[in-house]
C-alpha positions as a printed Julia matrix, in Angstrom:
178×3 Matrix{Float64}:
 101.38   99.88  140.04
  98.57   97.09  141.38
  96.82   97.74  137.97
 100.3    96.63  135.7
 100.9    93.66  138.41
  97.31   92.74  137.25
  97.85   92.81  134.41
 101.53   91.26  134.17
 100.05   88.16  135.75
  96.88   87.63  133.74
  99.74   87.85  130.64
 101.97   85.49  132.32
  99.12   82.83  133.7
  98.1    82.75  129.74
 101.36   82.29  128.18
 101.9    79.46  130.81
  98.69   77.97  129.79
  99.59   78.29  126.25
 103.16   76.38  126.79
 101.71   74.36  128.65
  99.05   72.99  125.91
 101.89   73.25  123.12
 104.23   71.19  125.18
 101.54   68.57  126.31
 100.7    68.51  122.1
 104.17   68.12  121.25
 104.66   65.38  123.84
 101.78   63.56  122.38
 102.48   64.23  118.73
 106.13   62.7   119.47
 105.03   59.16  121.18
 101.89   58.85  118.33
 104.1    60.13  115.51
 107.12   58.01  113.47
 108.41   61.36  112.71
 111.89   62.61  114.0
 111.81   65.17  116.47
 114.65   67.11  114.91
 112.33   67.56  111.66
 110.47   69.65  113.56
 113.13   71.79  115.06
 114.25   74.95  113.13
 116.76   77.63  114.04
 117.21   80.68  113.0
 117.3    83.95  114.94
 119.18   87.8   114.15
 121.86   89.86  113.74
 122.73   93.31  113.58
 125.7    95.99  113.49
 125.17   99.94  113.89
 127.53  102.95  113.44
 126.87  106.34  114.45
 128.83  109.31  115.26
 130.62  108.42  117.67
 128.85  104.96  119.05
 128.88  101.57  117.41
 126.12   99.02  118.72
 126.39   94.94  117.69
 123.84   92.24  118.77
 123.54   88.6   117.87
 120.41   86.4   118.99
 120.4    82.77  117.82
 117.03   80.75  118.81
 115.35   77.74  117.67
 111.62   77.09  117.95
 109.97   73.15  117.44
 106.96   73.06  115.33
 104.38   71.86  117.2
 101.74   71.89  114.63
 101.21   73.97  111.22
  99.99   76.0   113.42
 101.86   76.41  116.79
 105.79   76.29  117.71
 107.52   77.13  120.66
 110.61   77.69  121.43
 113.84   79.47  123.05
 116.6    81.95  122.23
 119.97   83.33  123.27
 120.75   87.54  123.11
 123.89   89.39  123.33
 124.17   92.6   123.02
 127.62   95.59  123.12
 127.02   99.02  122.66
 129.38  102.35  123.12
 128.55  105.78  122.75
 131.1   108.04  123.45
 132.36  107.18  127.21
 129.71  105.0   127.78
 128.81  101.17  127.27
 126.65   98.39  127.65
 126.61   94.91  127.36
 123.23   93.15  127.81
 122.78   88.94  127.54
 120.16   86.38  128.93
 117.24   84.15  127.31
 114.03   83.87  125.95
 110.91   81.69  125.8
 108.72   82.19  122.79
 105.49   80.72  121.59
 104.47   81.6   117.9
 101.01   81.08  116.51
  99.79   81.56  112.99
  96.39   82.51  112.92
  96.01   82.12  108.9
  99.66   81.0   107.37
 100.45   84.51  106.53
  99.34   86.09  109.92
 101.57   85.34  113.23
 100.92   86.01  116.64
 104.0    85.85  119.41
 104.44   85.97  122.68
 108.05   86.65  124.24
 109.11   86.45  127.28
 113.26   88.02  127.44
 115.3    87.97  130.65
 118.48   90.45  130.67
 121.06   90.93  132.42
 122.18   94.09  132.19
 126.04   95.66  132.54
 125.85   99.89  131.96
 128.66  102.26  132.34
 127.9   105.53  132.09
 131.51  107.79  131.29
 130.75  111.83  131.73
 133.64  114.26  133.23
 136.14  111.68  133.51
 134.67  109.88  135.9
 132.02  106.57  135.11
 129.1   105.07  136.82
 128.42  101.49  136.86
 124.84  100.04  136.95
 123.85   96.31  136.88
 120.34   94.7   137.03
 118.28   92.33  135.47
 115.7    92.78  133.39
 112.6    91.02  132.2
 110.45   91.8   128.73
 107.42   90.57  127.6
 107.26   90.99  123.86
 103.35   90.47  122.1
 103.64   90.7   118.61
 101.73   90.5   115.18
 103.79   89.44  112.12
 103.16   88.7   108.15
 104.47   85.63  107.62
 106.14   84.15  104.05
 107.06   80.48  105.02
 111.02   80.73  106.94
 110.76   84.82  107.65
 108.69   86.57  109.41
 108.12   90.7   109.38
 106.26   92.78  112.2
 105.78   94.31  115.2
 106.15   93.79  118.9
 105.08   95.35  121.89
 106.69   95.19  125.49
 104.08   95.09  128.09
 106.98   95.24  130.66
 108.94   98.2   129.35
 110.71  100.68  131.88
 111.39  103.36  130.42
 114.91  103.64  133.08
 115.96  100.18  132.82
 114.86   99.04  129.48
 117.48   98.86  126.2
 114.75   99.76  123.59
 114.06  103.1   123.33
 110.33  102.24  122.97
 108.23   99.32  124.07
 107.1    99.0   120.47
 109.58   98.28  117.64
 109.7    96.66  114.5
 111.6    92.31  114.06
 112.09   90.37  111.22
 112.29   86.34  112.28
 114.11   83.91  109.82
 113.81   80.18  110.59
 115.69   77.11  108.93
């Protein structure tokens, strides 16, 4: 447990150090620059709908990022997420902070950090169970890029295998940006 607290806070010290450098750029970049600051703002973020025997699972996650540079954005995003399977259900909603860098054009680095909160009701003989928590998620992932969408992978360094909505702390995302 001292080990993952280790390393938790070396990952959170450098993502603050990394917003922290993006925001100070984008501060300077605005007061130097004649540009608009909404040209530099694009939203995008995901859907998605699921059907299964018996369970039906809907999520929507709208975000919006500023560019910083061609190289850097940052940025911050909305979830909601209902599921039902059989007797039970979950809804799960809360925010992110993201920072995106693109190494090459084509090759994206991210790091995510997701705070849920988390509504489960478990239904079995009749009878249901209620559990409610909050849960944080921090996502590192490595994407090909293709200008406005994004494909790749992610990794949760956070994930709890109890508590967490993923099934796995790695899974595939596809970003699309306007």
């Amino acid at each position: 447990m001292i080990k993952n607290n280790y390393f938790f806070s070396k990952i959170l010290v450098f993502s603050i150090l990394i917003t922290a450098f993006t925001t100070n750029k984008a501060t300077s970049q605005l007061t130097n620059s004649s540009s608009n600051f909404w040209e530099n703002v694009h939203f995008g973020g995901g859907l998605g709908v699921g059907f299964g025997n018996d369970s039906f699972n809907a999520a929507v996650s709208p975000s919006a990022i500023y560019q910083v540079s061609p190289m850097f954005a940052v940025g911050t995003g909305l979830s909601f997420n209902y599921s039902k399977y059989g007797d039970s259900k979950l809804i799960a909603y809360g925010a992110s902070a993201l920072t995106l860098f693109n190494v090459i054009p084509q090759i994206q680095l991210s790091a995510e950090f997701e705070e849920l909160r988390i509504n489960r009701e478990f239904g079995f003989n009749g009878s249901t169970l209620d559990d409610d928590y909050w849960n944080p998620a921090l996502y590192l992932g490595l994407g090909y890029s293709n200008q406005n969408v994004t494909i790749g992978l992610r990794y949760d360094v956070l994930h709890n295998d109890e508590k967490s909505i993923n099934f796995d702390a790695l899974m595939p995302f596809v970003r699309v940006y306007f």
